[in-house]
mmJSON file of the N, C-alpha and C atoms, coordinates in Angstrom:
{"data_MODEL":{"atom_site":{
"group_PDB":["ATOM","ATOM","ATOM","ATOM","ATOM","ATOM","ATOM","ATOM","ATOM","ATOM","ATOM","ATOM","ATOM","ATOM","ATOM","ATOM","ATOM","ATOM","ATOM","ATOM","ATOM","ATOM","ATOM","ATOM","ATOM","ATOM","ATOM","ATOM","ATOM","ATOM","ATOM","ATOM","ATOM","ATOM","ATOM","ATOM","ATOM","ATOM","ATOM","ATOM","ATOM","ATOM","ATOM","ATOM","ATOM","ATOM","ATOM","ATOM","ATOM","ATOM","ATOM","ATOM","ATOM","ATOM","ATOM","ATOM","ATOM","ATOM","ATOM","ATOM","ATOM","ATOM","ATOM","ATOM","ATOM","ATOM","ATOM","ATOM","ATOM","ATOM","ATOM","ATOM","ATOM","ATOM","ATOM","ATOM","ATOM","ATOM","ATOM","ATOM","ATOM","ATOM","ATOM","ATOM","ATOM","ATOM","ATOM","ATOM","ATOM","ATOM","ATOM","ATOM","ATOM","ATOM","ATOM","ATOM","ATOM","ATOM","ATOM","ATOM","ATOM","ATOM","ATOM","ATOM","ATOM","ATOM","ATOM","ATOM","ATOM","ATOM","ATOM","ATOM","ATOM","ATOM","ATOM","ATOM","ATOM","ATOM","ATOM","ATOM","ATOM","ATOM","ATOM","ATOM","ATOM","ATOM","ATOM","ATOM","ATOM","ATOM","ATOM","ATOM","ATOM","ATOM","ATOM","ATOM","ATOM","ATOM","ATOM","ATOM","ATOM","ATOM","ATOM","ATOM","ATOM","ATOM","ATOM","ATOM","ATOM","ATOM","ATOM","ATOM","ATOM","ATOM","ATOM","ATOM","ATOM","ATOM","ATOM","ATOM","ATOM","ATOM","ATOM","ATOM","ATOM","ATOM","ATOM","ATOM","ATOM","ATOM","ATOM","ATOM","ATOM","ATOM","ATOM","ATOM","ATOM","ATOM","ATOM","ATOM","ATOM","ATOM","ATOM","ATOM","ATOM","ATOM","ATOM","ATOM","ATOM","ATOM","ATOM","ATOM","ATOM","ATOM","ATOM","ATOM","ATOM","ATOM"],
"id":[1,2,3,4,5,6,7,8,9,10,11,12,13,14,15,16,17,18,19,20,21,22,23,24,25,26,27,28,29,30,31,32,33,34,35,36,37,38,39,40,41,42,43,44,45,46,47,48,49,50,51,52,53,54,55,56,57,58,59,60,61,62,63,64,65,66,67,68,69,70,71,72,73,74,75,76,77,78,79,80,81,82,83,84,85,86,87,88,89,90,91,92,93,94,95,96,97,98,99,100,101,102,103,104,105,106,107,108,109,110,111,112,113,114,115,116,117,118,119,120,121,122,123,124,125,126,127,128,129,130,131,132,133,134,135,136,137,138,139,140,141,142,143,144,145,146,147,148,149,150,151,152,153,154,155,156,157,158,159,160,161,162,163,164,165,166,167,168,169,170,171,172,173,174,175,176,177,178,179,180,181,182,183,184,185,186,187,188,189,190,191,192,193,194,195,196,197,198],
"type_symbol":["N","C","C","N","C","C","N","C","C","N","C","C","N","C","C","N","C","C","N","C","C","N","C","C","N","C","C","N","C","C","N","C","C","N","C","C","N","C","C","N","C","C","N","C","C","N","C","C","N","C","C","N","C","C","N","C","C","N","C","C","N","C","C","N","C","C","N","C","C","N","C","C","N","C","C","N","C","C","N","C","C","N","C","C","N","C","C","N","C","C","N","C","C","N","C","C","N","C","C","N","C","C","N","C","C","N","C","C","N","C","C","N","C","C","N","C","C","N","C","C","N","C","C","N","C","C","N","C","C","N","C","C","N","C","C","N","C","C","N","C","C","N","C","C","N","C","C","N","C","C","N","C","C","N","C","C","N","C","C","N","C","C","N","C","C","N","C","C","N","C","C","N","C","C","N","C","C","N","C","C","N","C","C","N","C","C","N","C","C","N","C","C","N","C","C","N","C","C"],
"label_atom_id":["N","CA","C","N","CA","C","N","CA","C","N","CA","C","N","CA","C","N","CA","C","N","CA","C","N","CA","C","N","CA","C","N","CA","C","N","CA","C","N","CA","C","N","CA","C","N","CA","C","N","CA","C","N","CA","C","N","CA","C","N","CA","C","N","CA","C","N","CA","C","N","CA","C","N","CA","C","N","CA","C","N","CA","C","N","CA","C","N","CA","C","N","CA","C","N","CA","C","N","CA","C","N","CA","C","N","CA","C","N","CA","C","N","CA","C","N","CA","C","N","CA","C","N","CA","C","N","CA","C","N","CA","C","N","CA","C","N","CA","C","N","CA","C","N","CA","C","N","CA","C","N","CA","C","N","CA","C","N","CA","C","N","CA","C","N","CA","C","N","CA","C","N","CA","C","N","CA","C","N","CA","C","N","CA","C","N","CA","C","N","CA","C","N","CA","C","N","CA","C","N","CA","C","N","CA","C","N","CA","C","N","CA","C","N","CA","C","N","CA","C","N","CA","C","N","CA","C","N","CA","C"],
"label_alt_id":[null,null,null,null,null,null,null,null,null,null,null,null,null,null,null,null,null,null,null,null,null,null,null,null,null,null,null,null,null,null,null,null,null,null,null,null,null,null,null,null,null,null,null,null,null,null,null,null,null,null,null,null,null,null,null,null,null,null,null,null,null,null,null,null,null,null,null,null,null,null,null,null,null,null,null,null,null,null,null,null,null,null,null,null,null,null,null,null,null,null,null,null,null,null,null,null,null,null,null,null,null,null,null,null,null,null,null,null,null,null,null,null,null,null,null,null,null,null,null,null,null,null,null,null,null,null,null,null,null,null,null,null,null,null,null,null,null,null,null,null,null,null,null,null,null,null,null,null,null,null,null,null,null,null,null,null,null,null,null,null,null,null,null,null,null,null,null,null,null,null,null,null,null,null,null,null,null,null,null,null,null,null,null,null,null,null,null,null,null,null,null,null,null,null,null,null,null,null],
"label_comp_id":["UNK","UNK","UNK","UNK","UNK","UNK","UNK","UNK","UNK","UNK","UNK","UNK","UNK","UNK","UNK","UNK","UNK","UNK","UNK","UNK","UNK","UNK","UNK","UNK","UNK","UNK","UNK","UNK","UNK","UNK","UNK","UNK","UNK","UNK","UNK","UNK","UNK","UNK","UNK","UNK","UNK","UNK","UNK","UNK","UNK","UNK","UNK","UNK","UNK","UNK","UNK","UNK","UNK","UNK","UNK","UNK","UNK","UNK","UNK","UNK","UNK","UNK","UNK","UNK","UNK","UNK","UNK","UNK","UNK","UNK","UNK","UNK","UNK","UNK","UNK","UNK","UNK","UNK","UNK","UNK","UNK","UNK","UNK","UNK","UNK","UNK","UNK","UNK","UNK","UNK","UNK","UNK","UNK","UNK","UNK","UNK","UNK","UNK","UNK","UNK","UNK","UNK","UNK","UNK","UNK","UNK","UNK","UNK","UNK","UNK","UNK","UNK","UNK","UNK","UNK","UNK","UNK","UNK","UNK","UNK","UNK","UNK","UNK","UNK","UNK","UNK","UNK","UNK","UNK","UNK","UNK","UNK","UNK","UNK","UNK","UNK","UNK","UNK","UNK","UNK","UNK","UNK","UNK","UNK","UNK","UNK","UNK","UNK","UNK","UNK","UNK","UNK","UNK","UNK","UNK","UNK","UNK","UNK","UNK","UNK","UNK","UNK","UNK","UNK","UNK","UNK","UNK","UNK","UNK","UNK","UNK","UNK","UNK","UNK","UNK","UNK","UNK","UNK","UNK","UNK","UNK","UNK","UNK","UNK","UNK","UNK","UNK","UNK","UNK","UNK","UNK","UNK","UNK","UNK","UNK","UNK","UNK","UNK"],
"label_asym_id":["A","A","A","A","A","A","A","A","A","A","A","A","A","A","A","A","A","A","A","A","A","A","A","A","A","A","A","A","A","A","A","A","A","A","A","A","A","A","A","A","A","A","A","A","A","A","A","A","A","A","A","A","A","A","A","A","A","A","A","A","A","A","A","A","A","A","A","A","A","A","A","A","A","A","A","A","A","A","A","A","A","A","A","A","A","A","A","A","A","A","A","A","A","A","A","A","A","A","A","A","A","A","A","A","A","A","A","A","A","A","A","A","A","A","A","A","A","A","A","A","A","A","A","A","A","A","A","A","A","A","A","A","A","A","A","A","A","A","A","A","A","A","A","A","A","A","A","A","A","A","A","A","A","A","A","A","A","A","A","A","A","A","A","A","A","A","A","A","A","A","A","A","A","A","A","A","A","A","A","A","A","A","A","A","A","A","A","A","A","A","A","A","A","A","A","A","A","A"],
"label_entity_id":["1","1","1","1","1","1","1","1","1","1","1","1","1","1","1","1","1","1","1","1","1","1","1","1","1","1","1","1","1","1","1","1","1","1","1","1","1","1","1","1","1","1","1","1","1","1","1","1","1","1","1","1","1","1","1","1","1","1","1","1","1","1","1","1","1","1","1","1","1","1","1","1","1","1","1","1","1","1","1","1","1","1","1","1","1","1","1","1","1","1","1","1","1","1","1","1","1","1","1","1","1","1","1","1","1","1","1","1","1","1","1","1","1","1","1","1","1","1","1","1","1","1","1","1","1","1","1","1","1","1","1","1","1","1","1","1","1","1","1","1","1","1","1","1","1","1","1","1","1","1","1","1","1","1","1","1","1","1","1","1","1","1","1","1","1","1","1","1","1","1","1","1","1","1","1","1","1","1","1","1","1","1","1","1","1","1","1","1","1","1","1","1","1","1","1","1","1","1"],
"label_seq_id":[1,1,1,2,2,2,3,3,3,4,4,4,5,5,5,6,6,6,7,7,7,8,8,8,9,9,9,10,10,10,11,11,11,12,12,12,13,13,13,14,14,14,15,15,15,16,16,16,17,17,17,18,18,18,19,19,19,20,20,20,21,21,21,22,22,22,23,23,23,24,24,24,25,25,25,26,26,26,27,27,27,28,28,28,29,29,29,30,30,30,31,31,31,32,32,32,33,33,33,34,34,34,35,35,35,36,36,36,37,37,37,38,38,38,39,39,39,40,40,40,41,41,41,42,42,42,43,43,43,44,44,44,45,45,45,46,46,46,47,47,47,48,48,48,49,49,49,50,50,50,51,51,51,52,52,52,53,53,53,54,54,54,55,55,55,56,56,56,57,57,57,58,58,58,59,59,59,60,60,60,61,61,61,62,62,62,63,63,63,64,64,64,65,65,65,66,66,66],
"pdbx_PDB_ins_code":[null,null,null,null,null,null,null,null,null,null,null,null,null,null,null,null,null,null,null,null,null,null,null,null,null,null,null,null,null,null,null,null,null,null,null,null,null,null,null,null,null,null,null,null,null,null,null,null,null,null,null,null,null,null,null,null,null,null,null,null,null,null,null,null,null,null,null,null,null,null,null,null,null,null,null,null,null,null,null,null,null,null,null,null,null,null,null,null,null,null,null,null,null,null,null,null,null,null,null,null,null,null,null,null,null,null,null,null,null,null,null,null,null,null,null,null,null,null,null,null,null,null,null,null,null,null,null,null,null,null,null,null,null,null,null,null,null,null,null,null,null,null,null,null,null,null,null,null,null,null,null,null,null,null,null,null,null,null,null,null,null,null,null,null,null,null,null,null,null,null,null,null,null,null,null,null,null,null,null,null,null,null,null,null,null,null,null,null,null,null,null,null,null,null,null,null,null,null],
"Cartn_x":[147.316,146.018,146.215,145.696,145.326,144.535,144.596,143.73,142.531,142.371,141.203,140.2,141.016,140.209,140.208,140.98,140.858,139.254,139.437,138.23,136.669,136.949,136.0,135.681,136.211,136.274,135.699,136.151,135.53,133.864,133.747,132.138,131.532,132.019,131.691,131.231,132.296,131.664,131.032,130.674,129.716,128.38,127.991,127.088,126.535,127.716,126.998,126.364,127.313,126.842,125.34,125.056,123.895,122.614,123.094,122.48,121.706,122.969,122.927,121.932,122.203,121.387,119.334,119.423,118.458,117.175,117.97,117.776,117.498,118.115,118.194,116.921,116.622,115.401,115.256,116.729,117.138,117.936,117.932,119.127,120.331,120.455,121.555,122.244,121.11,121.759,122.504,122.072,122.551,123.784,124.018,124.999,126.353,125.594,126.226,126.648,125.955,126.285,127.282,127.203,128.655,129.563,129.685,131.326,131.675,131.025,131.163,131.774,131.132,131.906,132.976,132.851,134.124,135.542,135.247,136.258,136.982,135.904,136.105,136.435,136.44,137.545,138.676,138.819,140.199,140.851,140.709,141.631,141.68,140.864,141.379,142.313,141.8,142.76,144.123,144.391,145.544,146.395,145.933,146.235,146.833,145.602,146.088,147.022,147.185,148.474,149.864,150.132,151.112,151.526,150.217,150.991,151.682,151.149,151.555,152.844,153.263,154.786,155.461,155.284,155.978,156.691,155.784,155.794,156.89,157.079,157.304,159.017,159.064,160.599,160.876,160.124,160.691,161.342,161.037,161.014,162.539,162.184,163.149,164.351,164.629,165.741,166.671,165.762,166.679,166.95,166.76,167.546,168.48,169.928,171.125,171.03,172.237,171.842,172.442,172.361,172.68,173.361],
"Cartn_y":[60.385,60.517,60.683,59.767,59.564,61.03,61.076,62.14,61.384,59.852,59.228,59.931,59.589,60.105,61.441,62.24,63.937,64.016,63.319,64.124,63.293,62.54,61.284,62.463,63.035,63.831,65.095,65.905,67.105,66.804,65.328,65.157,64.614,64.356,64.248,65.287,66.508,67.669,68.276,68.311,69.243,68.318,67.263,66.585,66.973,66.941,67.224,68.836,69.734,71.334,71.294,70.752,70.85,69.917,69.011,68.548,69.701,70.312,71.398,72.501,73.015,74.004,73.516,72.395,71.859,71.586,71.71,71.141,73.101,73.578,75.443,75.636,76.926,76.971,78.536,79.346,80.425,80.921,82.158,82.684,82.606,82.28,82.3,80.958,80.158,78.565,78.654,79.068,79.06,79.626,80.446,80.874,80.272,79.963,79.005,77.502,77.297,76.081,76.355,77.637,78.251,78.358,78.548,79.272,78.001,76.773,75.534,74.641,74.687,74.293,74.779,76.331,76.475,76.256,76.66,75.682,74.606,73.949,72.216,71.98,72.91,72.606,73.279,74.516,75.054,74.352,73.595,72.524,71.396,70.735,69.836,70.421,71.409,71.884,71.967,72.576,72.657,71.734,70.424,69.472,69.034,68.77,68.074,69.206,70.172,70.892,70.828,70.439,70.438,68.75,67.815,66.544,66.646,67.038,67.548,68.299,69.497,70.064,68.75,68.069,67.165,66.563,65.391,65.096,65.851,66.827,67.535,68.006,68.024,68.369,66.867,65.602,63.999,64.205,64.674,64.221,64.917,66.63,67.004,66.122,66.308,65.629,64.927,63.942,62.521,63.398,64.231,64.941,66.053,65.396,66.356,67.721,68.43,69.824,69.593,70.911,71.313,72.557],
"Cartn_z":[44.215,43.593,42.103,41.243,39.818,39.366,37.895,37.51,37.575,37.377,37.564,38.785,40.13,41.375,41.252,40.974,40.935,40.56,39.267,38.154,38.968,39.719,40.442,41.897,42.727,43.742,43.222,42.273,41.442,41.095,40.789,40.407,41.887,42.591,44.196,44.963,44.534,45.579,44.321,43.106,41.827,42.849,42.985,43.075,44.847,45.59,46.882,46.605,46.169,45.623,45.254,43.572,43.38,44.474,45.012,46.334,47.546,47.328,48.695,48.148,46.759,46.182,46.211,45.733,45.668,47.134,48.311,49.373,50.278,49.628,49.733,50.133,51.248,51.533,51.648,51.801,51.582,51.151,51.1,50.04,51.344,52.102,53.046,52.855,52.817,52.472,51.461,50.324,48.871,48.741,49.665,49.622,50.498,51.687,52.532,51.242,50.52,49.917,48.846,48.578,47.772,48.116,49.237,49.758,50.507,50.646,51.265,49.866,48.605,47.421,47.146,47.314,46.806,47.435,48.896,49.868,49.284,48.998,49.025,47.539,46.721,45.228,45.412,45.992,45.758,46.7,47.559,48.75,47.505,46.943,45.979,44.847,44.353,43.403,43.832,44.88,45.93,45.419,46.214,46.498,44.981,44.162,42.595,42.247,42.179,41.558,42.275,43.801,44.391,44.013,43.639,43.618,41.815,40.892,39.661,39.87,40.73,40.646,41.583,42.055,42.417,41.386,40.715,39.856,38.801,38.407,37.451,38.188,39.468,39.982,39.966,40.274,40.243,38.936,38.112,36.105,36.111,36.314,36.236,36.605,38.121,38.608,38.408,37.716,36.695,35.652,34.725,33.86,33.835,33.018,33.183,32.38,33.527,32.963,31.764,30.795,29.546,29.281],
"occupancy":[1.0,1.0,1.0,1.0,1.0,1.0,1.0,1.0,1.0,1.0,1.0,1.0,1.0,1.0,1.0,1.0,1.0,1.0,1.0,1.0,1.0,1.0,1.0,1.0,1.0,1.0,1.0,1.0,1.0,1.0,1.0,1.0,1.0,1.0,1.0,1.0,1.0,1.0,1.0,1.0,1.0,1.0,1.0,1.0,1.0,1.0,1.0,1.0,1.0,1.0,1.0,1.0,1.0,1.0,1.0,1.0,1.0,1.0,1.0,1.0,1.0,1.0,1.0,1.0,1.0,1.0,1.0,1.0,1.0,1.0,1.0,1.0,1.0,1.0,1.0,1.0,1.0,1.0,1.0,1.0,1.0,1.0,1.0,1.0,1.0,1.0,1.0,1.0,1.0,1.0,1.0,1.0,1.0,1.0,1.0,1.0,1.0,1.0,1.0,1.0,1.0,1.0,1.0,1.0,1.0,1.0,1.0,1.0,1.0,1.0,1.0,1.0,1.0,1.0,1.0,1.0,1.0,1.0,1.0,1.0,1.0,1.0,1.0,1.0,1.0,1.0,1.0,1.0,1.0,1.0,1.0,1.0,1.0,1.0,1.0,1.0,1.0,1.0,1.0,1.0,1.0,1.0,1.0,1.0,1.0,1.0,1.0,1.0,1.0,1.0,1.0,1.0,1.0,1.0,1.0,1.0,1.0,1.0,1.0,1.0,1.0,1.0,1.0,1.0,1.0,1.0,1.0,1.0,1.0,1.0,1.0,1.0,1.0,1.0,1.0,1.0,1.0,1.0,1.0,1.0,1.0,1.0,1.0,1.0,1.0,1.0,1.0,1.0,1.0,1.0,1.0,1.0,1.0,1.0,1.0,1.0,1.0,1.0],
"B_iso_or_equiv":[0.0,0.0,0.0,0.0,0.0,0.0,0.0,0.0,0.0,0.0,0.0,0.0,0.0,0.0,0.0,0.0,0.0,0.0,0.0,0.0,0.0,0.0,0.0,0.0,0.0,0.0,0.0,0.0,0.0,0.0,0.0,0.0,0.0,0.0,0.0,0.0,0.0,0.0,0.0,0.0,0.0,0.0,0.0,0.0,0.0,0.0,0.0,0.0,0.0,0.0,0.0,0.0,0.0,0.0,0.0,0.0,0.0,0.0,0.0,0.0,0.0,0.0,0.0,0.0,0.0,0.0,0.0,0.0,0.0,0.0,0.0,0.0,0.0,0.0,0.0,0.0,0.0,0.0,0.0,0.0,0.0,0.0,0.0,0.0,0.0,0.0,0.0,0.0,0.0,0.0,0.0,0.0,0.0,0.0,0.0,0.0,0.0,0.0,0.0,0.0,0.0,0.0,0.0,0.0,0.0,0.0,0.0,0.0,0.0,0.0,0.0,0.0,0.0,0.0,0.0,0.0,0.0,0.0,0.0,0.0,0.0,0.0,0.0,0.0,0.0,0.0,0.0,0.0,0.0,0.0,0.0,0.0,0.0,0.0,0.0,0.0,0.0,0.0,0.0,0.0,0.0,0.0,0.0,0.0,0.0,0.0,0.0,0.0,0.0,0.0,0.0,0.0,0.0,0.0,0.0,0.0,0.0,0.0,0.0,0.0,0.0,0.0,0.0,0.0,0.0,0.0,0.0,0.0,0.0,0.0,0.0,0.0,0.0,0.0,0.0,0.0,0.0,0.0,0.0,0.0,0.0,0.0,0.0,0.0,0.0,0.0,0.0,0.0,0.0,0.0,0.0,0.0,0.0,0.0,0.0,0.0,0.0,0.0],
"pdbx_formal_charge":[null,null,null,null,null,null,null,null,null,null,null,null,null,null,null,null,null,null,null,null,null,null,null,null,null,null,null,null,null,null,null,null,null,null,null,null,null,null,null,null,null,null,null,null,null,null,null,null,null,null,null,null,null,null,null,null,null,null,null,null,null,null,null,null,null,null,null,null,null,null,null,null,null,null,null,null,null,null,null,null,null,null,null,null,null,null,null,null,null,null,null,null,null,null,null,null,null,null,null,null,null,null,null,null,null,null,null,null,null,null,null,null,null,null,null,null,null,null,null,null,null,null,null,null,null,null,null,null,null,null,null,null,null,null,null,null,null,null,null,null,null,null,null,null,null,null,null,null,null,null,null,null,null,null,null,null,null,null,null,null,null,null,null,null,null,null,null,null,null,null,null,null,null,null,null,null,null,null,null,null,null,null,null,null,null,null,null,null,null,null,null,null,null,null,null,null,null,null],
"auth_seq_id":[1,1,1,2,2,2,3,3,3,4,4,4,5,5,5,6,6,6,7,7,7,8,8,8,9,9,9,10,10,10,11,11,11,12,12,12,13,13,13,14,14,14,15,15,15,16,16,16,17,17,17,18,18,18,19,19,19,20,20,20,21,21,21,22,22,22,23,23,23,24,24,24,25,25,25,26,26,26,27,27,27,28,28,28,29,29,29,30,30,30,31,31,31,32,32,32,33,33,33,34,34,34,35,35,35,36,36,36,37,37,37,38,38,38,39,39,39,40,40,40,41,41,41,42,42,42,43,43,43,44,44,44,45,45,45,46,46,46,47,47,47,48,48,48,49,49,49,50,50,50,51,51,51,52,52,52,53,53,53,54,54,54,55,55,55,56,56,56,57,57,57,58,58,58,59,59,59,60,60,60,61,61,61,62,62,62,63,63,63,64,64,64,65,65,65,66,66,66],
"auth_comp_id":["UNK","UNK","UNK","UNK","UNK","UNK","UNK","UNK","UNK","UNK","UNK","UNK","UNK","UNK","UNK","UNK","UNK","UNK","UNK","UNK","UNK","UNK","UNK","UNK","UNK","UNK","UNK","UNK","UNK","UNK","UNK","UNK","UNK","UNK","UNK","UNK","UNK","UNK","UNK","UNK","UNK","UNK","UNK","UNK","UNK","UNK","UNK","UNK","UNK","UNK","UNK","UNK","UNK","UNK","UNK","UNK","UNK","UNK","UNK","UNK","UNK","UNK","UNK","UNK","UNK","UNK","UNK","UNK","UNK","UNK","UNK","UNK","UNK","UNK","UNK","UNK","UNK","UNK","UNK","UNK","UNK","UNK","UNK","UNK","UNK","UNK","UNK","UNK","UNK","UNK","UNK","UNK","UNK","UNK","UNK","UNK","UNK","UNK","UNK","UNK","UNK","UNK","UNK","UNK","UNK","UNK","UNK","UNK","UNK","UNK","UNK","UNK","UNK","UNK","UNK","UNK","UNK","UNK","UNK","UNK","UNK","UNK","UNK","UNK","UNK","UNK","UNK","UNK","UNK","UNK","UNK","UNK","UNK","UNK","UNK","UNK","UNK","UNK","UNK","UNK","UNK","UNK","UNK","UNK","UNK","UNK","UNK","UNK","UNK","UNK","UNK","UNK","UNK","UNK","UNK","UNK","UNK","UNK","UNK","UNK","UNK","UNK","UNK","UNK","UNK","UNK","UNK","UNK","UNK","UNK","UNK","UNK","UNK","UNK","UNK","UNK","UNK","UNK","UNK","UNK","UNK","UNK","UNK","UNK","UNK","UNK","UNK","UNK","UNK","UNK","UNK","UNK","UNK","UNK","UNK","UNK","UNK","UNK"],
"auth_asym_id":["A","A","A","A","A","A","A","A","A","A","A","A","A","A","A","A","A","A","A","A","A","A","A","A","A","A","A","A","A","A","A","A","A","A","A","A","A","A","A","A","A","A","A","A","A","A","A","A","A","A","A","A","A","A","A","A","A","A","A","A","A","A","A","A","A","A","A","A","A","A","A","A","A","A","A","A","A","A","A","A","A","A","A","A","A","A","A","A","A","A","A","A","A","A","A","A","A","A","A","A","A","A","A","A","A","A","A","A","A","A","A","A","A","A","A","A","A","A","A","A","A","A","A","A","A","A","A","A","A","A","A","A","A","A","A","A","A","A","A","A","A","A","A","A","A","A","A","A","A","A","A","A","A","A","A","A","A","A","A","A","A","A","A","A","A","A","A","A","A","A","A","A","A","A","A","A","A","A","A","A","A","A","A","A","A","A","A","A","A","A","A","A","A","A","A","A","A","A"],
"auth_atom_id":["N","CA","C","N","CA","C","N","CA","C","N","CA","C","N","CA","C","N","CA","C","N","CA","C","N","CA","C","N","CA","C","N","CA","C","N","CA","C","N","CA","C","N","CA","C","N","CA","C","N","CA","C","N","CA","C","N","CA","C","N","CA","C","N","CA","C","N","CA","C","N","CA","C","N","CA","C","N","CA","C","N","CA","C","N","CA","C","N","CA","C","N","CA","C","N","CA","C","N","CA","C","N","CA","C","N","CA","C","N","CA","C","N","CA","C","N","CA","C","N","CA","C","N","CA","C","N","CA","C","N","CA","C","N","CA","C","N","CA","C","N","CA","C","N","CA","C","N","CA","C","N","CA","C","N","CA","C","N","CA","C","N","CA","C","N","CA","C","N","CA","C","N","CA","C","N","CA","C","N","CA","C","N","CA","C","N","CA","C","N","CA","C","N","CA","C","N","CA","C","N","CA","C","N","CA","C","N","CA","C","N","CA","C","N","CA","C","N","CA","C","N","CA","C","N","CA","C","N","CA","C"],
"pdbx_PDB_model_num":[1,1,1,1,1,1,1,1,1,1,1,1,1,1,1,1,1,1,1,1,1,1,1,1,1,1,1,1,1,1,1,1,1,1,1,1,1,1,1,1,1,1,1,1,1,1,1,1,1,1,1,1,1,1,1,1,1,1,1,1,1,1,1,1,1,1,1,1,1,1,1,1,1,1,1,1,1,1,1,1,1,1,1,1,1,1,1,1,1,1,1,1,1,1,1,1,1,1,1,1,1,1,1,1,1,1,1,1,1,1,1,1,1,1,1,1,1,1,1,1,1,1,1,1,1,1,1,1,1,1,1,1,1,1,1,1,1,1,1,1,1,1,1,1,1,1,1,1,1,1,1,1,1,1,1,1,1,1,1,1,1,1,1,1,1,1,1,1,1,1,1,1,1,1,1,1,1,1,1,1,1,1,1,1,1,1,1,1,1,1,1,1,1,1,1,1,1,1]
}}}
């Protein structure tokens, strides 16, 4: 995954969120629609930071110690 799609997925679930807020009929929903966003960024965040230390031990690797 590109930072392209990261930042494309981040405006995917901002958009279903304010969807969900909008669509709110109680304060239970609203809240239900919070803890359902936030789920669903810190699993992406997850994700984009474990493919980034990847990345970053690939780089390493090819370079000799000192």
């Amino acid at each position: 995954m590109g930072s392209g799609s990261y930042a494309r997925a981040i405006g995917g679930i901002h958009r279903s969120y304010a969807t969900a807020l909008k669509r709110a009929k109680s304060r239970q929903s609203v809240l239900n629609a919070y803890w359902k966003h936030k789920r669903d960024h810190e699993k992406l965040l997850r994700q984009h930071l474990r493919e980034e230390m990847n990345d970053v031990k690939r780089i390493k690797g090819r370079m000799k110690y000192r």
